[in-house]
PDBQT receptor file of N, H, CA, C and O in Angstrom, charges set to zero:
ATOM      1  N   UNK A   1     110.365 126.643  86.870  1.00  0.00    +0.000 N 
ATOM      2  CA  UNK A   1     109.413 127.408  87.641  1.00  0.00    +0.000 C 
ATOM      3  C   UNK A   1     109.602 127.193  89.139  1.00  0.00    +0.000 C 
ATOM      4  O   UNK A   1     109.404 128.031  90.018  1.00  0.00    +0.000 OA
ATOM      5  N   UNK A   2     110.064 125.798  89.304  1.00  0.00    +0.000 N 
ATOM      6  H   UNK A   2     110.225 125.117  88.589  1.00  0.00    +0.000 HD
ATOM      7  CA  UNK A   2     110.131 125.528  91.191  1.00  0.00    +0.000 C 
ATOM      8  C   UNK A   2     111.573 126.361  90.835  1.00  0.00    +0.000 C 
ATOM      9  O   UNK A   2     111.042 127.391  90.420  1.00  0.00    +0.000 OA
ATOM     10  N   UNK A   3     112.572 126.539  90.752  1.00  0.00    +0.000 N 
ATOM     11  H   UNK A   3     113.002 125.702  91.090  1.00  0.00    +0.000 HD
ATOM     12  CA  UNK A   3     113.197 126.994  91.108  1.00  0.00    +0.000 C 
ATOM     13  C   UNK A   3     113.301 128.890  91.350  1.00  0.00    +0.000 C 
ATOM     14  O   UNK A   3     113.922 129.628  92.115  1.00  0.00    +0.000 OA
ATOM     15  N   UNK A   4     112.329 129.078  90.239  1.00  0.00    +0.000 N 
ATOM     16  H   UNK A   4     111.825 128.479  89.618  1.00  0.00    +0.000 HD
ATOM     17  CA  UNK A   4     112.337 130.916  90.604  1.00  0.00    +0.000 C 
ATOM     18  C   UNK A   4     111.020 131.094  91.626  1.00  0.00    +0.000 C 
ATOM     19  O   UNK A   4     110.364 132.129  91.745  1.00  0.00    +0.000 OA
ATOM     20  N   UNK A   5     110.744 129.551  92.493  1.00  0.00    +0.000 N 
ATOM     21  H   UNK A   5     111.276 128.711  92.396  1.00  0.00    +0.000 HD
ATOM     22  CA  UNK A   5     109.978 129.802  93.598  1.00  0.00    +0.000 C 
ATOM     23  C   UNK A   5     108.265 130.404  92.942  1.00  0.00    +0.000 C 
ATOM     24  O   UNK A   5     107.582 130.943  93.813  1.00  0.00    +0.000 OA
ATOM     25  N   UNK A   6     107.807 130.345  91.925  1.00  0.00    +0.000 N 
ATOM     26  H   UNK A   6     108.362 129.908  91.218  1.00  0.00    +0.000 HD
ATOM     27  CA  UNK A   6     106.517 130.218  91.433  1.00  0.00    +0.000 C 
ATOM     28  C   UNK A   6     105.591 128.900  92.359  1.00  0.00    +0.000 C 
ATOM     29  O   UNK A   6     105.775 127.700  92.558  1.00  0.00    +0.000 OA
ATOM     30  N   UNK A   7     104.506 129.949  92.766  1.00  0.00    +0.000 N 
ATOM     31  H   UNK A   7     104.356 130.924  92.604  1.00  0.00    +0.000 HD
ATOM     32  CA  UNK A   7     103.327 129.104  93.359  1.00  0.00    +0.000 C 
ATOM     33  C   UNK A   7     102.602 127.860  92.263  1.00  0.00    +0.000 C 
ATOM     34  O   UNK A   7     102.143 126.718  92.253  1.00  0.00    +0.000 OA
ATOM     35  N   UNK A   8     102.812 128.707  91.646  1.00  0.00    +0.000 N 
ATOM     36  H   UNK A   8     103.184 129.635  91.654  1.00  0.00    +0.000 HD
ATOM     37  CA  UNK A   8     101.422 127.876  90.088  1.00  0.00    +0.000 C 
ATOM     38  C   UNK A   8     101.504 127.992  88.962  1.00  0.00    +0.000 C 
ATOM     39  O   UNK A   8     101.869 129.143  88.724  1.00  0.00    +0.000 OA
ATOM     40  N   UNK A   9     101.351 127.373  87.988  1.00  0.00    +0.000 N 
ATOM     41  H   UNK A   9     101.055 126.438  88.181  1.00  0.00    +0.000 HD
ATOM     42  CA  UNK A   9     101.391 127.473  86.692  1.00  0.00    +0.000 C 
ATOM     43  C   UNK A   9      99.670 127.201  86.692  1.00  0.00    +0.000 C 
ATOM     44  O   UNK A   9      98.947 126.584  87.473  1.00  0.00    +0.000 OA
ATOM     45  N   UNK A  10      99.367 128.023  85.343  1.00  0.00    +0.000 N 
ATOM     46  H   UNK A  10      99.954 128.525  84.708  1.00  0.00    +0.000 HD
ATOM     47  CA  UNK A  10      98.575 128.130  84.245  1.00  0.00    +0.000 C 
ATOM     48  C   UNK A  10      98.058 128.075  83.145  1.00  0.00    +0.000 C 
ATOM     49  O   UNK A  10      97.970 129.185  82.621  1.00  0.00    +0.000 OA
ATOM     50  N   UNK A  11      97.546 126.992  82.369  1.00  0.00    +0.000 N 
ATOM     51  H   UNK A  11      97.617 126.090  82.795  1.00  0.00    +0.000 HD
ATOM     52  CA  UNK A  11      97.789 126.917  81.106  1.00  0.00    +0.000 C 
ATOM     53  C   UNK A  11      96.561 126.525  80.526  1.00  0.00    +0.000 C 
ATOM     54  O   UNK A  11      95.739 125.849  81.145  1.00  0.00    +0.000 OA
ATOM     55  N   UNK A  12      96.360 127.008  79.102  1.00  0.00    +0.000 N 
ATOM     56  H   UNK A  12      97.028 127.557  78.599  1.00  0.00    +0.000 HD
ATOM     57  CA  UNK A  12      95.666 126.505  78.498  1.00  0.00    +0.000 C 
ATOM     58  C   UNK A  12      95.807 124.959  77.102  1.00  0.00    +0.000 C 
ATOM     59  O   UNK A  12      96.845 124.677  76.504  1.00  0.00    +0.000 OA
ATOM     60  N   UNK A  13      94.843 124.448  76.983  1.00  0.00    +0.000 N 
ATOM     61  H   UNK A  13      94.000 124.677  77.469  1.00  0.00    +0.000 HD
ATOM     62  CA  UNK A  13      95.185 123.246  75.897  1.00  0.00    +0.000 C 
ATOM     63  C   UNK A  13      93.696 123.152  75.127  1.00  0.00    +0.000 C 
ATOM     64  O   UNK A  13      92.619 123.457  75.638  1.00  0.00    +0.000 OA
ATOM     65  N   UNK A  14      93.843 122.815  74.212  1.00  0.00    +0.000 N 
ATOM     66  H   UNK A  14      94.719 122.567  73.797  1.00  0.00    +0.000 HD
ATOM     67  CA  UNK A  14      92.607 122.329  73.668  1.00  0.00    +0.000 C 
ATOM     68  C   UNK A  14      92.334 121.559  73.875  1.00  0.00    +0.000 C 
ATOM     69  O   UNK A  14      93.128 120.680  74.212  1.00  0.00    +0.000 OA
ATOM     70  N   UNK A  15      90.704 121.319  73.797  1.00  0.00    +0.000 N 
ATOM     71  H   UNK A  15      90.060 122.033  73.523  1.00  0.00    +0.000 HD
ATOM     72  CA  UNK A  15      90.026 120.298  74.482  1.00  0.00    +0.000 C 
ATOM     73  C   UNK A  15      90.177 118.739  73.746  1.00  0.00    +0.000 C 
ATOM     74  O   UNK A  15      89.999 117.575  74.103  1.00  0.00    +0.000 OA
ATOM     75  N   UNK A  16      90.685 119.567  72.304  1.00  0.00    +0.000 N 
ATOM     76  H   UNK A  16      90.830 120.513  72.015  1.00  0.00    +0.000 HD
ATOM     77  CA  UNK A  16      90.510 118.124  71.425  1.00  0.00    +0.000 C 
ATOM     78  C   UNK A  16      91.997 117.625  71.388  1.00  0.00    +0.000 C 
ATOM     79  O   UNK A  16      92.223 116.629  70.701  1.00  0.00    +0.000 OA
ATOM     80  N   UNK A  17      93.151 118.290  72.139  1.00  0.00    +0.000 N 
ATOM     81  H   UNK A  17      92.968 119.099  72.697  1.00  0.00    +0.000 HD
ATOM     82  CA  UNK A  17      94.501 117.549  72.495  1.00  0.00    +0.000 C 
ATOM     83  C   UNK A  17      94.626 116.994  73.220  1.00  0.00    +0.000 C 
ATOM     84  O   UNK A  17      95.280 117.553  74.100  1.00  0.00    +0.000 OA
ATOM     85  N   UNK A  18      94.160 115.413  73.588  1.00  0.00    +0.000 N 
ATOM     86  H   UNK A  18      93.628 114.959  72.873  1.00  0.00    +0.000 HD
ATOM     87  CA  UNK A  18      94.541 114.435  74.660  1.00  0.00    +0.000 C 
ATOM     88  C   UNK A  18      95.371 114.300  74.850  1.00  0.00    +0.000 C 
ATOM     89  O   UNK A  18      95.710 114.459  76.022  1.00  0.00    +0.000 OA
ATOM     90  N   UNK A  19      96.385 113.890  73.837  1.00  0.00    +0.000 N 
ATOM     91  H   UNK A  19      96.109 113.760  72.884  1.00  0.00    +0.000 HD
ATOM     92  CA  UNK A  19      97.680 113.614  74.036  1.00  0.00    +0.000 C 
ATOM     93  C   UNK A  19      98.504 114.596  75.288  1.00  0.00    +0.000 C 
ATOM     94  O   UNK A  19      98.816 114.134  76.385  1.00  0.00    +0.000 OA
ATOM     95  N   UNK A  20      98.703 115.683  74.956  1.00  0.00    +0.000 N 
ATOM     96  H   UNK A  20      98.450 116.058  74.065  1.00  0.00    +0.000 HD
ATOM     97  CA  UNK A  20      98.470 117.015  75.997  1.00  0.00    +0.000 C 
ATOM     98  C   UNK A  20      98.027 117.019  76.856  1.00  0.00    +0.000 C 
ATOM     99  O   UNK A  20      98.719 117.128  77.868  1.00  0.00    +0.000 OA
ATOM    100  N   UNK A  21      96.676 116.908  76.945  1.00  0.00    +0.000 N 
ATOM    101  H   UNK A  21      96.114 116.819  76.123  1.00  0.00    +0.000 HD
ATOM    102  CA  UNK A  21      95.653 116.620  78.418  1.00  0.00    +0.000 C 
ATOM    103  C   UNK A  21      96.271 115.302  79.689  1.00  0.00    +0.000 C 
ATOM    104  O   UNK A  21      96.264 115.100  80.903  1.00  0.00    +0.000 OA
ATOM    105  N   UNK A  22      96.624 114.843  78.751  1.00  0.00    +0.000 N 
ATOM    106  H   UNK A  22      96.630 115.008  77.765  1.00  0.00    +0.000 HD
ATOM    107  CA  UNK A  22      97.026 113.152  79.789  1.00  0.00    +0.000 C 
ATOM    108  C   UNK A  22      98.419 113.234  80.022  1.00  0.00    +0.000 C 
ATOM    109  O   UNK A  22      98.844 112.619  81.000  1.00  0.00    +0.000 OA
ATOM    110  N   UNK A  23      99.622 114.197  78.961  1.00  0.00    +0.000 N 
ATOM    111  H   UNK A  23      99.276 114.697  78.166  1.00  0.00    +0.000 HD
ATOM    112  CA  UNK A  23     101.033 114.490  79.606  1.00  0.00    +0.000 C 
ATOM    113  C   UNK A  23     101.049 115.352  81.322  1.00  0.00    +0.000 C 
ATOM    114  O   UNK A  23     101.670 114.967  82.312  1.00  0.00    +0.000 OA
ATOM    115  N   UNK A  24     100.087 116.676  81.198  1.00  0.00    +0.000 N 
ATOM    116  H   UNK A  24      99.583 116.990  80.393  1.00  0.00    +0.000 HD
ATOM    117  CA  UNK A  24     100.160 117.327  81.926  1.00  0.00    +0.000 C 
ATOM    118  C   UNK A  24      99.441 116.802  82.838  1.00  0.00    +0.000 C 
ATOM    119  O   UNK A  24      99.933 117.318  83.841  1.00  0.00    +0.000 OA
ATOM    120  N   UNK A  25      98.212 115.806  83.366  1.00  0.00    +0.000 N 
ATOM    121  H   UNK A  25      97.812 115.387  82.551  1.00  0.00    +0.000 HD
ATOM    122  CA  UNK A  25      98.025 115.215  84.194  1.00  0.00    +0.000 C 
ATOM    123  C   UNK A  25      98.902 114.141  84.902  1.00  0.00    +0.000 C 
ATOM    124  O   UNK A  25      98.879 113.857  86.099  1.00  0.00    +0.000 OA
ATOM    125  N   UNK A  26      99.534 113.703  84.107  1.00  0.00    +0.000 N 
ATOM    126  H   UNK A  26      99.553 113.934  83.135  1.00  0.00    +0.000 HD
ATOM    127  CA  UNK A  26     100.704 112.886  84.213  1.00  0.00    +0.000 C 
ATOM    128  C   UNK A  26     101.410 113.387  84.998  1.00  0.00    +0.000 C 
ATOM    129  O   UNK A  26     101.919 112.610  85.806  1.00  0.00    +0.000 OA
ATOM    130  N   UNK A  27     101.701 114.629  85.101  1.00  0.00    +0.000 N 
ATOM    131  H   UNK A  27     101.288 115.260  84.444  1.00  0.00    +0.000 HD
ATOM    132  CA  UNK A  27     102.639 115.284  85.745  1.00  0.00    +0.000 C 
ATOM    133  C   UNK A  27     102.135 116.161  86.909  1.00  0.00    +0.000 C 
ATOM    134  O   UNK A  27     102.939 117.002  87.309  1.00  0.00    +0.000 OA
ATOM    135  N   UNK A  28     101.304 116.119  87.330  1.00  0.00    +0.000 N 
ATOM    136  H   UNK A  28     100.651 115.435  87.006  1.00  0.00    +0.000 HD
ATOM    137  CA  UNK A  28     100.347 116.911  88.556  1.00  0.00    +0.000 C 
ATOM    138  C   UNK A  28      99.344 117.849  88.284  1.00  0.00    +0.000 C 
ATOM    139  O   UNK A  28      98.669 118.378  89.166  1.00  0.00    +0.000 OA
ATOM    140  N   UNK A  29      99.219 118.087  86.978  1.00  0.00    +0.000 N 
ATOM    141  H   UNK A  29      99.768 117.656  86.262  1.00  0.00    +0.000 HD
ATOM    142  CA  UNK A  29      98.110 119.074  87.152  1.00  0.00    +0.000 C 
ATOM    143  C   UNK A  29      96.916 118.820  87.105  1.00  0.00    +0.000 C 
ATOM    144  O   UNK A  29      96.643 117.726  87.600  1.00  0.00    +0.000 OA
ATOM    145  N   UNK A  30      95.692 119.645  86.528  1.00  0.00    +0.000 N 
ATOM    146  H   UNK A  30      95.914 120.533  86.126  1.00  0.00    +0.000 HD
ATOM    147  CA  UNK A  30      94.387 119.419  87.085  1.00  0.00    +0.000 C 
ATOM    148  C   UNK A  30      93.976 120.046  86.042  1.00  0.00    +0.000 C 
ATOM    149  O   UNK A  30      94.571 121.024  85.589  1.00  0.00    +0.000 OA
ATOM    150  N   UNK A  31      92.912 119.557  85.541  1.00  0.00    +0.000 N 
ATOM    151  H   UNK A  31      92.429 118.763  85.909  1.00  0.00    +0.000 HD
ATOM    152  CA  UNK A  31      92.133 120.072  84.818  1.00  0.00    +0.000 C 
ATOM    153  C   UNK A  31      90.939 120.883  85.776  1.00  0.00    +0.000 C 
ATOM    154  O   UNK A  31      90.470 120.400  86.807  1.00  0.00    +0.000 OA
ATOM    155  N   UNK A  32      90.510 122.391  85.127  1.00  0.00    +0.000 N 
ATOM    156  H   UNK A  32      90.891 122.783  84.290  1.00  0.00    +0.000 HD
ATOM    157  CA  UNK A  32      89.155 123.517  85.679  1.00  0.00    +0.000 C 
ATOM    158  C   UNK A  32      88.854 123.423  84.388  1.00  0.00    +0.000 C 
ATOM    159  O   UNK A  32      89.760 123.137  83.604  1.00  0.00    +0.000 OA
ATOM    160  N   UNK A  33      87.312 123.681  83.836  1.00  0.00    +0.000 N 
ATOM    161  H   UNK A  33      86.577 123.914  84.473  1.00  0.00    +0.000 HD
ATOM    162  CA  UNK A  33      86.550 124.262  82.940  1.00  0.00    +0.000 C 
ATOM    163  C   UNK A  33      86.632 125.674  83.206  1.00  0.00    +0.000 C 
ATOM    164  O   UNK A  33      87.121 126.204  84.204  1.00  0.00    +0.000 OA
ATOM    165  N   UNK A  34      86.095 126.235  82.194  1.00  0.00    +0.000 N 
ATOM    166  H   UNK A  34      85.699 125.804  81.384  1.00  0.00    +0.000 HD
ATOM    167  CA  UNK A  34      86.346 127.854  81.590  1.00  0.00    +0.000 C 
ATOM    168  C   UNK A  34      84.909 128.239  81.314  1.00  0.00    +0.000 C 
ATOM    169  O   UNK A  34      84.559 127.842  80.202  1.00  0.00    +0.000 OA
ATOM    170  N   UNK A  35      83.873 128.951  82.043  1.00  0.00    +0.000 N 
ATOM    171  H   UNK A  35      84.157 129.273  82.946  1.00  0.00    +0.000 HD
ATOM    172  CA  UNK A  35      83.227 129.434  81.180  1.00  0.00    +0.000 C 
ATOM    173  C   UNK A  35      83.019 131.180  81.191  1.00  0.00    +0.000 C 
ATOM    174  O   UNK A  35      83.228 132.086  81.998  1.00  0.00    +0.000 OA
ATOM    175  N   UNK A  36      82.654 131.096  80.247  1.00  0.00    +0.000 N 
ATOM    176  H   UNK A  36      82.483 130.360  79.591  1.00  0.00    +0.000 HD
ATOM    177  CA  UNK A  36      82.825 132.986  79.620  1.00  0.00    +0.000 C 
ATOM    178  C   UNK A  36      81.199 133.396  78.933  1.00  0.00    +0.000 C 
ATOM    179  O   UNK A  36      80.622 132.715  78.085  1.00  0.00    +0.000 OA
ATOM    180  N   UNK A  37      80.722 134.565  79.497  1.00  0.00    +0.000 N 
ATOM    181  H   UNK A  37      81.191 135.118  80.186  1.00  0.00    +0.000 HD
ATOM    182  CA  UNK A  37      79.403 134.770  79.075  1.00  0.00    +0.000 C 
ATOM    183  C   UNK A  37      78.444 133.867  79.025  1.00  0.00    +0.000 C 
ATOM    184  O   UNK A  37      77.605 133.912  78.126  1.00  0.00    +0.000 OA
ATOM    185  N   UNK A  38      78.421 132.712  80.186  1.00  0.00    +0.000 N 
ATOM    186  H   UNK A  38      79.103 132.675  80.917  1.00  0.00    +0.000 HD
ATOM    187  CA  UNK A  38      77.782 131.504  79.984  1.00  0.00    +0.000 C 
ATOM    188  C   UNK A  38      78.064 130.942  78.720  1.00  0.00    +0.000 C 
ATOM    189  O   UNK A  38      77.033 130.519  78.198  1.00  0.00    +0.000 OA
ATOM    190  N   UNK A  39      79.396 130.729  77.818  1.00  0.00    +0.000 N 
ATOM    191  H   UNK A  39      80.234 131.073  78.243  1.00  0.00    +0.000 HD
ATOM    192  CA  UNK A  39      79.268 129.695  76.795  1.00  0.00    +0.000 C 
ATOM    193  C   UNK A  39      81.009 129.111  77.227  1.00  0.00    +0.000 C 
ATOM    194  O   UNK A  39      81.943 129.874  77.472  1.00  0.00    +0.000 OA
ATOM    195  N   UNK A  40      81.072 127.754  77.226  1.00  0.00    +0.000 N 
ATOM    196  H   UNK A  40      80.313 127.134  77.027  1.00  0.00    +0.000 HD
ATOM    197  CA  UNK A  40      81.877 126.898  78.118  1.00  0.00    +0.000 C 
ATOM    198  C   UNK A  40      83.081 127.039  76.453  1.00  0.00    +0.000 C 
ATOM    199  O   UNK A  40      82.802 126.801  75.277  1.00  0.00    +0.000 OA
ATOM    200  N   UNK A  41      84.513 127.556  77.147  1.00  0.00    +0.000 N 
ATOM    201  H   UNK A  41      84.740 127.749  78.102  1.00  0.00    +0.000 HD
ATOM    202  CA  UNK A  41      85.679 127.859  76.184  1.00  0.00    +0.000 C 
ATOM    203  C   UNK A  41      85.507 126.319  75.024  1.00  0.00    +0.000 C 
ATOM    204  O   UNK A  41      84.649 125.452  75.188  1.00  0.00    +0.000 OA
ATOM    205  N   UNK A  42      86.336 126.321  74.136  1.00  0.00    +0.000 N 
ATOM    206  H   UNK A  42      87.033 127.025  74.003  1.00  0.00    +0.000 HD
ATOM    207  CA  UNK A  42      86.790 125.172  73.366  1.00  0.00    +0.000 C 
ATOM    208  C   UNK A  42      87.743 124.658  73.926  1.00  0.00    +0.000 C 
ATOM    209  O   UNK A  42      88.098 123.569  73.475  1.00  0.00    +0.000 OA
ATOM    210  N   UNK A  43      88.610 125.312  75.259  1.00  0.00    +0.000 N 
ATOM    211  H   UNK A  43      88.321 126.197  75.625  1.00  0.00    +0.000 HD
ATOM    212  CA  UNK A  43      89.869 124.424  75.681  1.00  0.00    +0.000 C 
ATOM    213  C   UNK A  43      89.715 124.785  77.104  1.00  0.00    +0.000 C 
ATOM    214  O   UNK A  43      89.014 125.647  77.636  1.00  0.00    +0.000 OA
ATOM    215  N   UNK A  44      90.751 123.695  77.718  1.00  0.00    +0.000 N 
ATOM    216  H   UNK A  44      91.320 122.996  77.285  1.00  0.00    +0.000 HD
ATOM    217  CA  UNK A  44      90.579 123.348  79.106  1.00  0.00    +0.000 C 
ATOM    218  C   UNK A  44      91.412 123.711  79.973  1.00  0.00    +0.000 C 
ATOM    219  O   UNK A  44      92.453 123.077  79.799  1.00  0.00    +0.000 OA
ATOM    220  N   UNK A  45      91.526 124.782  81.272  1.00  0.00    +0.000 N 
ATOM    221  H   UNK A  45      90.681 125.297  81.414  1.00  0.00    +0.000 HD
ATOM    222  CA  UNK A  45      92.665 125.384  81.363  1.00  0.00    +0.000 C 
ATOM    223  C   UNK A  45      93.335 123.780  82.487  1.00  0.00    +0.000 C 
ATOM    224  O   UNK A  45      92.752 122.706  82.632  1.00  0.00    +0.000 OA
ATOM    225  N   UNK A  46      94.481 124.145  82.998  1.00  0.00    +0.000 N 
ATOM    226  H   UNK A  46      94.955 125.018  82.880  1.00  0.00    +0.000 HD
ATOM    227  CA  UNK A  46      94.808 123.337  83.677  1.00  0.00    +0.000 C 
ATOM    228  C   UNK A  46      95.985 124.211  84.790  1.00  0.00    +0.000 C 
ATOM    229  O   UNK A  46      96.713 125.180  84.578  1.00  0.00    +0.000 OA
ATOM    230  N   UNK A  47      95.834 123.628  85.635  1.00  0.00    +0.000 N 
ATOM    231  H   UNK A  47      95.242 122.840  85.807  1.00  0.00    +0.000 HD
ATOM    232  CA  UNK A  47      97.119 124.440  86.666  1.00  0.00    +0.000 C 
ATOM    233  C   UNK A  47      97.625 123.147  87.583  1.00  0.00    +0.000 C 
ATOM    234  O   UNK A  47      97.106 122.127  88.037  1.00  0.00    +0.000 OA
ATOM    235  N   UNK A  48      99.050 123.831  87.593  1.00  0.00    +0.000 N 
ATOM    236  H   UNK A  48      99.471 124.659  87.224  1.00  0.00    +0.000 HD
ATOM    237  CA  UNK A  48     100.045 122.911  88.922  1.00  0.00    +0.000 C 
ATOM    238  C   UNK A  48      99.933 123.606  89.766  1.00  0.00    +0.000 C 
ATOM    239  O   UNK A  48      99.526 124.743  89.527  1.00  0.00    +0.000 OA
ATOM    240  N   UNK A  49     100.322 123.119  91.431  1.00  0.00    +0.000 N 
ATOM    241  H   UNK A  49     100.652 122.196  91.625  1.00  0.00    +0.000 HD
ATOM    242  CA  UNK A  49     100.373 123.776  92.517  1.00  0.00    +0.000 C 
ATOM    243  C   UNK A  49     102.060 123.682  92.590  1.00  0.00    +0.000 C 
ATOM    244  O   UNK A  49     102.454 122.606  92.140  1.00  0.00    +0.000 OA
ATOM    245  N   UNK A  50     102.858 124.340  92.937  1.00  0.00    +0.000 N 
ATOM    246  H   UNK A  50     102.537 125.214  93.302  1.00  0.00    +0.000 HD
ATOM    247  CA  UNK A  50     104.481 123.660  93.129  1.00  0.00    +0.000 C 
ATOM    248  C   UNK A  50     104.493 124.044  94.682  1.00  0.00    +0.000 C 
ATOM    249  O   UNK A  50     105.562 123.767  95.227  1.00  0.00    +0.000 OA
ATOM    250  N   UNK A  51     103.384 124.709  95.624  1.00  0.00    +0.000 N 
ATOM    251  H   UNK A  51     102.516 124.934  95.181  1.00  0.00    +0.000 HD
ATOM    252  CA  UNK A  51     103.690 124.365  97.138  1.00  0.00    +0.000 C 
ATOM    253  C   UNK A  51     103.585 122.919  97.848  1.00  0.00    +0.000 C 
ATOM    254  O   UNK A  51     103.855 122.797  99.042  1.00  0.00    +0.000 OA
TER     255      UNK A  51
């Protein structure tokens, strides 16, 4: 993705995959909450910045 010059990635994970949750923090990203019609998703999106 850094190389075809992408600002950000986007992703979703489930909330109940830590293992997942703690790789991709591991690696710079961030966990945002999701909510939709006032009822909060089952999974947690997460995004990198690569600027």
């Amino acid at each position: 993705m850094v190389r075809q010059k992408c600002e950000c990635c986007i992703l979703e994970v489930l909330s109940s995959n830590e293992r997942a949750i703690k790789f991709y923090i591991s690696h710079g990203s961030t966990i945002f909450e999701v909510e939709e019609n006032g009822m909060r998703l089952l999974c947690d999106k997460m995004t990198k910045d690569f600027r």
